[in-house]
C-alpha positions in Angstrom: 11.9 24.6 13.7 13.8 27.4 15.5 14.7 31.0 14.2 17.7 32.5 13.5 18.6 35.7 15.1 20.4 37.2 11.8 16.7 36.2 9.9 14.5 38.0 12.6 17.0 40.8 12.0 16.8 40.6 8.1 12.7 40.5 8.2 12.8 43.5 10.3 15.6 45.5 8.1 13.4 44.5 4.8 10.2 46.8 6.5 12.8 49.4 8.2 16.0 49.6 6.5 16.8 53.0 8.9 16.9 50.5 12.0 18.6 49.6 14.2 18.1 46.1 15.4 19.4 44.4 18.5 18.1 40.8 18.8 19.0 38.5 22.1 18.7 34.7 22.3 17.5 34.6 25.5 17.8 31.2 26.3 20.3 29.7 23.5 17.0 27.4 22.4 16.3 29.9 19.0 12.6 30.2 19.9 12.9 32.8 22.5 14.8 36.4 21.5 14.2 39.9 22.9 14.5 42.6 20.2 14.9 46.2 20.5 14.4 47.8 17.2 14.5 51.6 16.9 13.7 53.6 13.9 12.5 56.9 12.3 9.1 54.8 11.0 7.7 54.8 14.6 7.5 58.6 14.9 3.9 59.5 15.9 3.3 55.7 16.5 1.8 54.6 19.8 3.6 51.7 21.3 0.9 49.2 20.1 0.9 50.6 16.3 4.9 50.2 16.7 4.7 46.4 17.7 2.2 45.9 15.1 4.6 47.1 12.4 7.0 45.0 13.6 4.7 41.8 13.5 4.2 42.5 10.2 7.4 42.7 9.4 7.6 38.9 10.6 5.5 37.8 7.9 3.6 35.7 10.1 6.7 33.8 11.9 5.3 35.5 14.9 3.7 31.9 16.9 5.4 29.6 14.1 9.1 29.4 13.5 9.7 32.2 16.6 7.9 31.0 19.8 8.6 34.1 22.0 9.5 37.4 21.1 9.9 40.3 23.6 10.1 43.4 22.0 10.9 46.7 22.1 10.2 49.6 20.2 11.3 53.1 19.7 11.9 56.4 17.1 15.2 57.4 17.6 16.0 60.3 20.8 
C-alpha cells in the first residue's frame, strides 16, 4: 500500500513542528518521494544522527508503506 505525501509530511511535523518539509513524488507511484526537511532540532546533529531522527519520526513506515525515501536534512542557515 503506497504513502501519501501529506502523511510523510504529518509524521515528520508530529517530531519537528519548527520544520519545514518539502516532500516530492518522484515517480507519481507513492512509494518513492524525496524529502528535504529543515529544522532548528538538527543543530549540532551530524548528517547521520539527523536522518535517524527523521526515521524515527516515520514510525517504522520506513521499508513498509514508503519504499524509497531520499532525504535531506538540514538546521536552518
Amino acid at each position: 500500500m503506497a504513502m501519501e505525501a501529506s502523511e510523510i509530511e504529518k509524521l515528520i511535523k508530529e517530531s519537528f513542528p519548527d520544520a519545514d518539509v518539502t516532500i516530492e513524488d518522484l515517480r507519481g507511484d507513492g512509494d518513492h518521494y524525496a524529502a528535504l526537511v529543515v529544522s532548528k532540532a538538527f543543530e549540532g546533529k551530524s548528517r547521520v544522527q539527523q536522518h535517524q531522527m527523521v526515521y524515527a519520526a516515520l514510525k517504522g513506515k520506513m521499508g513498509g508503506e514508503l519504499h524509497a525515501l531520499a532525504l535531506q536534512t538540514q538546521a536552518p542557515a
